[in-house]
C-alpha positions in Angstrom: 58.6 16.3 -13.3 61.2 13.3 -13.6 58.8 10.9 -12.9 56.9 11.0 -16.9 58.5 11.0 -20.1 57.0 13.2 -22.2 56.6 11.5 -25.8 54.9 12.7 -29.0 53.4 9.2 -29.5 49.5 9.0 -30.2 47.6 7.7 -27.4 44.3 7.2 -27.7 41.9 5.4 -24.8 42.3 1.5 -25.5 45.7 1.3 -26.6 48.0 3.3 -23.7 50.0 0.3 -22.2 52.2 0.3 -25.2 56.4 0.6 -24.7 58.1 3.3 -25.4 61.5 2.5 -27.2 64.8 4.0 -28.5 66.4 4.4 -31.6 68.2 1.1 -30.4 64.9 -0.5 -29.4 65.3 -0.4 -26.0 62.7 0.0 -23.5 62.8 3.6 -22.4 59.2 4.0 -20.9 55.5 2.6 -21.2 53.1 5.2 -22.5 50.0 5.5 -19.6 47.9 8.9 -20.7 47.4 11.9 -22.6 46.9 15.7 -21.7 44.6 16.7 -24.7 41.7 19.7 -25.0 40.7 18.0 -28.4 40.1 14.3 -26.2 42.0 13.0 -29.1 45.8 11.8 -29.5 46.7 15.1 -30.3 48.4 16.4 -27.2 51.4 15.8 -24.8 51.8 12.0 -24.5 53.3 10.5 -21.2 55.2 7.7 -20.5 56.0 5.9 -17.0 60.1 5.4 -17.3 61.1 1.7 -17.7 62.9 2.1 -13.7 59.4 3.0 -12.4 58.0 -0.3 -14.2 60.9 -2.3 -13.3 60.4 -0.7 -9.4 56.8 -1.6 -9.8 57.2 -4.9 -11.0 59.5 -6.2 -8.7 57.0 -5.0 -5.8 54.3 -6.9 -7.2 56.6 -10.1 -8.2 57.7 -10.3 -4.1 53.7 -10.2 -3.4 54.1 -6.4 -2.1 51.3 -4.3 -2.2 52.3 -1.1 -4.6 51.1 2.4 -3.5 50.9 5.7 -4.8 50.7 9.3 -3.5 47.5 10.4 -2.6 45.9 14.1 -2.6 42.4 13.2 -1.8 40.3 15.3 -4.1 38.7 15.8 -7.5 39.0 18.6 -9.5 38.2 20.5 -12.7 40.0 23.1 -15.1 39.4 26.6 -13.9 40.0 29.6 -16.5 39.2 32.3 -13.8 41.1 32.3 -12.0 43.5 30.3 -14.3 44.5 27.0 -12.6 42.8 23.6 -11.2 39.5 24.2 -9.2 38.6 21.1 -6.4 35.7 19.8 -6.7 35.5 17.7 -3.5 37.2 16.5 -0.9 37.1 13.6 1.2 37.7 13.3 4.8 40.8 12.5 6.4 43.2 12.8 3.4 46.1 15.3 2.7 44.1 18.1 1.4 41.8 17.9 3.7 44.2 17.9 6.6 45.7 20.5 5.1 42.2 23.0 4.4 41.8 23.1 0.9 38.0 23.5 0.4 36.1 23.1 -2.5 35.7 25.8 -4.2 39.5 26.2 -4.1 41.4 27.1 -7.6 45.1 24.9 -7.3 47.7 27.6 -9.4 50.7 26.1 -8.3 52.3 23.1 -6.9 55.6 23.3 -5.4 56.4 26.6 -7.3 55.5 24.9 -10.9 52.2 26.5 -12.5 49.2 24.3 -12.4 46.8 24.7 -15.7 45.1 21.4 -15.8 43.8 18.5 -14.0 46.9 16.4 -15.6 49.1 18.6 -14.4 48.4 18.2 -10.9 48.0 14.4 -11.6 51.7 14.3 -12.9 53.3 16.8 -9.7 51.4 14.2 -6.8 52.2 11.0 -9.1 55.8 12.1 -9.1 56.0 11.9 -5.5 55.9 9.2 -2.9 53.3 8.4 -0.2 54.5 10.3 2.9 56.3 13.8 0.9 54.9 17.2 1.6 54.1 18.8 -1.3 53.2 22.9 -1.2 50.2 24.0 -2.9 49.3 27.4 -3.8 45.8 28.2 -4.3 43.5 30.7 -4.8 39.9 31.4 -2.4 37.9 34.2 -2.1 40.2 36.0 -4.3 43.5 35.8 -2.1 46.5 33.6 -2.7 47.1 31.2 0.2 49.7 28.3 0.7 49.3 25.1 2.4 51.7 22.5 2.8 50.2 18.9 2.1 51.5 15.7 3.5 50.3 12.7 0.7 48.5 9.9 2.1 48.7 6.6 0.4 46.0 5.3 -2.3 44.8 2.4 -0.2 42.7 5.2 1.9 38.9 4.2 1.2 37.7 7.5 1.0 33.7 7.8 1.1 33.2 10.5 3.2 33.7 14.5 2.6 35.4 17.0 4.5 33.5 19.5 6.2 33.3 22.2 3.5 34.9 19.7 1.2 31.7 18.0 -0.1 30.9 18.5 -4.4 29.0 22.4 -5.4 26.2 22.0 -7.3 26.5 22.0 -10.6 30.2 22.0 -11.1 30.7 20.0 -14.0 32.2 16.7 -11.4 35.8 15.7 -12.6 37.7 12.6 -10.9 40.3 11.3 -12.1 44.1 10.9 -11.2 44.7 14.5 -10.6 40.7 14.6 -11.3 40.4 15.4 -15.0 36.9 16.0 -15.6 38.2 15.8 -19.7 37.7 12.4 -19.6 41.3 10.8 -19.9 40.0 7.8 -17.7 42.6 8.8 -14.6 42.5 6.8 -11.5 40.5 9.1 -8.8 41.1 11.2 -5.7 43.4 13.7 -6.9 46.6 11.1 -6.5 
């Protein structure tokens, strides 16, 4: 996705934030999280590229109020079926618009394999409030499709979709792309 930089830099919770430079010391990127199964810094690093900052920061200079896609869910890794399993999800967002239930195993987004909560934080991030993204998932054992339009992050989400309310049980998992691994993502499945 071109909106992250990967980056082998070690990110650990408490010091993401930091730039992300060049050979010639230019600002390429500011590192944000880490997709790791040992919760350490060793994993795939991510950066935000310096014209997403720049973007951002000129929003927020001019008194704007900066938005971000929005899926409206949380999830957790699934191994069977391989993917993203949903957790929740809340009433009146995307997914729920567009059916996913939870229960629901994510495997694709947009034709690109979907193996972890990260991922699926990185394919909605990557897009702006408004796109339609397509999400294949798995229920019941069939393969379904559903295009989702993204709502915007300023939805106050409290309530859950009919069928889209937590299982027992399930482990939980929020996040931005709701990483129950505990990368400290912002919630909702963004």
């Amino acid at each position: 996705y071109t909106d992250m930089i990967q980056t082998d830099a070690a990110i650990n919770p408490g010091n993401s934030g930091g730039a992300l430079v060049n050979d010639k010391g230019e600002l390429i990127g500011i590192n944000t999280y880490i997709s790791s199964t040992s919760q350490s810094s060793a994993g795939l690093g991510f950066a935000i590229p310096s014209s997403t900052v720049q973007r951002v920061a000129e929003q927020i200079i001019a008194g704007k109020t900066v938005t971000h896609a929005f899926l409206g869910i949380t999830m957790t890794a699934s191994s069977d079926p391989s993917g993203v399993a949903i957790t929740s999800v809340y009433k009146d967002t995307g997914a729920a618009k567009a059916g996913l239930q939870t229960g629901d195993v994510i495997t694709k987004i947009d034709g690109k394999t979907m193996s972890s909560p990260s991922d699926v934080s990185i394919a909605v991030s990557s897009q702006n409030v408004g796109d339609t993204i397509e999400i294949t998932y798995m229920r019941g054992g069939s393969e379904h499709t559903a295009a989702v339009t993204l709502g915007s992050d300023e939805q106050n989400v409290q309530e859950y979709a009919e069928n889209g309310a937590p299982a027992q049980n399930n482990g939980g998992g929020n996040g931005n792309g709701g990483n129950s691994g505990g990368f400290g993502f912002n919630p909702f499945g963004r």
